[in-house]
C-alpha positions as CSV (number, residue, x, y, z in Angstrom):
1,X,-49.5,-60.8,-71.3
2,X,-49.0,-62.0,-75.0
3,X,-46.6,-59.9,-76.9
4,X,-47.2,-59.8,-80.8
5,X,-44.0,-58.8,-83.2
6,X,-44.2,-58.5,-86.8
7,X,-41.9,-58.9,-88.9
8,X,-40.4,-58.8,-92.3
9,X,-38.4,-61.9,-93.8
10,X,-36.6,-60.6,-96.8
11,X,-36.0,-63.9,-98.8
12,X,-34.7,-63.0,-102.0
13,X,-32.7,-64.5,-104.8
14,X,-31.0,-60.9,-105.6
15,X,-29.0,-61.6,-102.3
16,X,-27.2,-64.5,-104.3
17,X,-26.3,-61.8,-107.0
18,X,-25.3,-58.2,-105.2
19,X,-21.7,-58.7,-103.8
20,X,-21.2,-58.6,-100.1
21,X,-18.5,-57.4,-98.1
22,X,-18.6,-58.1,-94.8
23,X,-16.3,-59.4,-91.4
24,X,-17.1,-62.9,-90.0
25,X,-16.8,-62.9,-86.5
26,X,-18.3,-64.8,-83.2
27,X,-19.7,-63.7,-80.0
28,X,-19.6,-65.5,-76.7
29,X,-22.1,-64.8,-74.0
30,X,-20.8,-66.0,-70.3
31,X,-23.4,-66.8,-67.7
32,X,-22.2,-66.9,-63.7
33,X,-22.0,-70.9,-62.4
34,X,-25.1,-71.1,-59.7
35,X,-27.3,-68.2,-60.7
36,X,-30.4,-70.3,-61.3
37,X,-33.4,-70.8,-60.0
38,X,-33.9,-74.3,-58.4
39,X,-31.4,-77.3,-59.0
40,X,-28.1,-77.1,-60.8
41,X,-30.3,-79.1,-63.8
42,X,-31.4,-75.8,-64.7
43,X,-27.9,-73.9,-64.9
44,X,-26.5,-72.4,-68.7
45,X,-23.3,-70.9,-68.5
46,X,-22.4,-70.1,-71.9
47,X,-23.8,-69.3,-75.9
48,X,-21.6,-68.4,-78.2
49,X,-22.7,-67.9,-82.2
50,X,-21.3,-66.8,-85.1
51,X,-22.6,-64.0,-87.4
52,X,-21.6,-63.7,-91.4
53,X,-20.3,-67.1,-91.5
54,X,-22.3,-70.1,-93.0
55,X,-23.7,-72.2,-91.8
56,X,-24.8,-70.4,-88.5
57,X,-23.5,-72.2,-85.7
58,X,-24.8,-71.7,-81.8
59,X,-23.5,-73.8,-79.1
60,X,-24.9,-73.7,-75.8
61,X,-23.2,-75.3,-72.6
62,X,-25.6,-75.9,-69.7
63,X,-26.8,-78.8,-67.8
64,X,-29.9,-78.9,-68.8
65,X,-30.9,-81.9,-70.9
66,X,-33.3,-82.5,-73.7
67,X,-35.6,-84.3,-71.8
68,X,-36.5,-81.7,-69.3
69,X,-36.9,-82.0,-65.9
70,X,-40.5,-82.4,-63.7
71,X,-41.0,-79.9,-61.1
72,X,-44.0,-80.4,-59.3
73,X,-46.5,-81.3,-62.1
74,X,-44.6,-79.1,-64.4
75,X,-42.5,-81.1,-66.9
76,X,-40.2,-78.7,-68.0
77,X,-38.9,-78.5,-71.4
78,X,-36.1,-77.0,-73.1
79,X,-37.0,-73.3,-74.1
80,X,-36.5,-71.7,-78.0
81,X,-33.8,-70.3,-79.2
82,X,-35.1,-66.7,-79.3
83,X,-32.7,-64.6,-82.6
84,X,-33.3,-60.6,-82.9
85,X,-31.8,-58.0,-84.8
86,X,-30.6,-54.4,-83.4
87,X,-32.5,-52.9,-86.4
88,X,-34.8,-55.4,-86.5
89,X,-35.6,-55.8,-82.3
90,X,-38.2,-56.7,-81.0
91,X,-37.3,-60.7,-80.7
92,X,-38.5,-62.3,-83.8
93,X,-37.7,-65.4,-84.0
94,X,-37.3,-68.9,-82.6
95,X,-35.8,-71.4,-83.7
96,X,-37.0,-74.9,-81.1
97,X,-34.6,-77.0,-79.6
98,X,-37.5,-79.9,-79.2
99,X,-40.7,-80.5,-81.0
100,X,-43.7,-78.7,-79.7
101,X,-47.3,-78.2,-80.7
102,X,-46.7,-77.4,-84.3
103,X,-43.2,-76.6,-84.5
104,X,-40.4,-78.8,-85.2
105,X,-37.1,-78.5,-83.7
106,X,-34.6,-76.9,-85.8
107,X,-36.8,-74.7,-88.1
108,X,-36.3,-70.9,-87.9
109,X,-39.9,-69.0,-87.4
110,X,-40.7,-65.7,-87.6
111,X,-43.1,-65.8,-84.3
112,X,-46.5,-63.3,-84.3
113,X,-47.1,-64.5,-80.8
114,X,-45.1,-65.6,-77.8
115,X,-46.0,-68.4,-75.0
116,X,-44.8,-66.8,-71.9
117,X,-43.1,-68.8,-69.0
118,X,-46.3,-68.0,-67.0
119,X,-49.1,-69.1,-69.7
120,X,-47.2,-72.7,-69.3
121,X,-47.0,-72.5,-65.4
122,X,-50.8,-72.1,-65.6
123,X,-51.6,-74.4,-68.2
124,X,-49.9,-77.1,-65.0
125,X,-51.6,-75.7,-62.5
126,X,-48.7,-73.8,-60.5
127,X,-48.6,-71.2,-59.0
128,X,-46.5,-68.9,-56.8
129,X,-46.5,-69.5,-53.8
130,X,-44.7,-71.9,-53.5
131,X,-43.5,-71.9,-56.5
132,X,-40.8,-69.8,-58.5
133,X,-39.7,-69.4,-61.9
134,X,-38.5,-66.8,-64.0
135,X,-41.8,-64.6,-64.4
136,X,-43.1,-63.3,-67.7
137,X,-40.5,-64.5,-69.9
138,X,-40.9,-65.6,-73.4
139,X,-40.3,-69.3,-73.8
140,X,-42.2,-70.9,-76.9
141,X,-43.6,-69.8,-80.1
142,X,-47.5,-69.9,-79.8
143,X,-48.0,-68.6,-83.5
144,X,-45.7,-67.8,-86.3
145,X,-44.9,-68.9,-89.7
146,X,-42.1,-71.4,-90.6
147,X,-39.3,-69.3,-93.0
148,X,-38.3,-72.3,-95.0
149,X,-34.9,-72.3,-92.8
150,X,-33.8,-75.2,-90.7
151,X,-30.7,-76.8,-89.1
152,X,-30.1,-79.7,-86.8
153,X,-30.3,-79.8,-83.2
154,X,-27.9,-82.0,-81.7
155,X,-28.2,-82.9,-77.5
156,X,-24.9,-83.7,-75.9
157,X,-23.8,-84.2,-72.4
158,X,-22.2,-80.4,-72.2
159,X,-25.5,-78.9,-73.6
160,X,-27.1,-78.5,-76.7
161,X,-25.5,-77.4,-80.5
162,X,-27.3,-76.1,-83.7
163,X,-26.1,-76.3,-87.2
164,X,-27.8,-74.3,-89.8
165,X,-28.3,-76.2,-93.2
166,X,-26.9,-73.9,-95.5
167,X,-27.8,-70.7,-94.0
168,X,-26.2,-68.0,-91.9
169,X,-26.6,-63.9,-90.4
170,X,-25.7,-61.2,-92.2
171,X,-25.7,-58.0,-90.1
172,X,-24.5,-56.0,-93.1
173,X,-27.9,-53.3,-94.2
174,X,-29.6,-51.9,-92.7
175,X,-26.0,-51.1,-90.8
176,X,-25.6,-51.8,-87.4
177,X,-28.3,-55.1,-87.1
178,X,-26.3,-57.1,-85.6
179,X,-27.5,-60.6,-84.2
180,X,-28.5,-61.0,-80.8
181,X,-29.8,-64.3,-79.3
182,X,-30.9,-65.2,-76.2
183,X,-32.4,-68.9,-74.1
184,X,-34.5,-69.5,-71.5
185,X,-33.3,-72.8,-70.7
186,X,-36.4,-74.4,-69.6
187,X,-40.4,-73.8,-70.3
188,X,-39.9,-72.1,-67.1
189,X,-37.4,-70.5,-67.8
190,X,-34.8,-71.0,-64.9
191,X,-31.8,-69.4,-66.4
192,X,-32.2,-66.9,-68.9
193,X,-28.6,-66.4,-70.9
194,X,-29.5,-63.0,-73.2
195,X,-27.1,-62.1,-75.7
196,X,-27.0,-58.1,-76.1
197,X,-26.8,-57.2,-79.4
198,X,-22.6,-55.6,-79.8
199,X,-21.9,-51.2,-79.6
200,X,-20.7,-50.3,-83.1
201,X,-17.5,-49.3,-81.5
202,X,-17.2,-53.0,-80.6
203,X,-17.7,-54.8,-83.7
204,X,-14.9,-51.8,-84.8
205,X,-12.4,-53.6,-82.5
206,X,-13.5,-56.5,-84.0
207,X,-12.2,-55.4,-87.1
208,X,-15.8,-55.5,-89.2
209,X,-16.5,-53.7,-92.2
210,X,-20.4,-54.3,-92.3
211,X,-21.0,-53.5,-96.2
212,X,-23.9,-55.7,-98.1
213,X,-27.2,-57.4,-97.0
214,X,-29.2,-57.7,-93.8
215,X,-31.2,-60.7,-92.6
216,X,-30.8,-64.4,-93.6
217,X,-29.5,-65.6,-96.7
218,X,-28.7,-68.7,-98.2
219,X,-25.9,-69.4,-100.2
220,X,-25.5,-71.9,-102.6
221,X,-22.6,-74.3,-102.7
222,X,-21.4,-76.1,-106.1
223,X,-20.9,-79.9,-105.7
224,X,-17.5,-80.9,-106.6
């Protein structure tokens, strides 16, 4: 079933103006070796991110490749980046690791409406039996608008890495919405990698003092 999430993309030049104090720190997410479903092709073992640190960086290792891989007459491809706040929950947007439909790769959307893992398996003709997959999962934007944000996605052979252009998380107001992001892998999403958003008590030991501005902003830099 199709999920719709609406948000609200603050976007606002008074972020450049109102100081911010907050504590940059980075967040690795560890996947076991072998846990997915089907061939090795499909296994992620590790995202890691970083949250009030521009740009944004998030670094994926898996063995999945940009090119996807067939199964059956499924060509699998890879999955969006799905990004959510704790105060801002549910998942909200995606940022594409390849072009699809409408969306380009690298642009951060706030998504009205999901493609689910299924939708696509039945859009090929597949079904289970005899097939599996990871059921009912969120895989692609269907509908959503693009923020103005975007980054490059860069396909290696350890995985996949994206560099925000000029833009970054800050998890600072409302307190406590801290960055979660999670990955699919593929269209059927074969390994799912989620990224719980932290426990307050654990960004504490990470020595943050969350005091400023919530969302995404974009600061400028001054050319030398």
């Amino acid at each position: 079933m199709k999920k719709i999430f609406c948000v609200l993309l603050v976007l606002s030049a008074v972020f450049l103006s109102v100081p911010v104090l907050t504590q940059a720190y980075d967040i690795t997410i560890y996947d076991p070796i072998g846990d997915q479903i089907g061939e090795s092709g499909f296994d992620t073992t590790q995202i890691s991110y970083n949250v009030n640190t521009n740009p944004l960086v998030v670094s994926i290792l898996t063995n999945y490749t940009e090119a996807g891989i067939l199964v059956g007459s499924w060509q699998t491809l890879p999955a969006d980046l799905i990004l959510w706040g704790e105060e801002s929950s549910p998942p909200a947007y995606a940022i594409p690791l390849v072009d699809h439909g409408t969306f380009q790769a690298g642009h951060l959307y706030a998504v009205s409406d999901w493609l689910t893992s299924d939708e696509i398996a039945a859009s090929f003709g597949i079904s289970s039996p005899p097939y599996i997959w990871g059921f009912g999962q969120n895989v692609w934007a269907e509908r959503g608008s693009d923020t103005g944000f975007s980054g490059t996605v860069a396909w290696n052979g350890d995985g996949v890495k994206y560099t925000a252009d000029n833009w970054y998380w800050t998890d600072a107001v409302p307190p406590g919405d801290y960055l979660g992001i999670s990955w699919g892998t593929s269209t059927c999403a074969n390994d799912i990698i989620g990224a719980p958003v932290p426990e307050p008590a654990t960004m504490l030991l990470l020595g943050s003092g969350l005091i400023g501005l919530s969302g995404f902003a974009r600061r400028k830099f001054k050319k030398a």
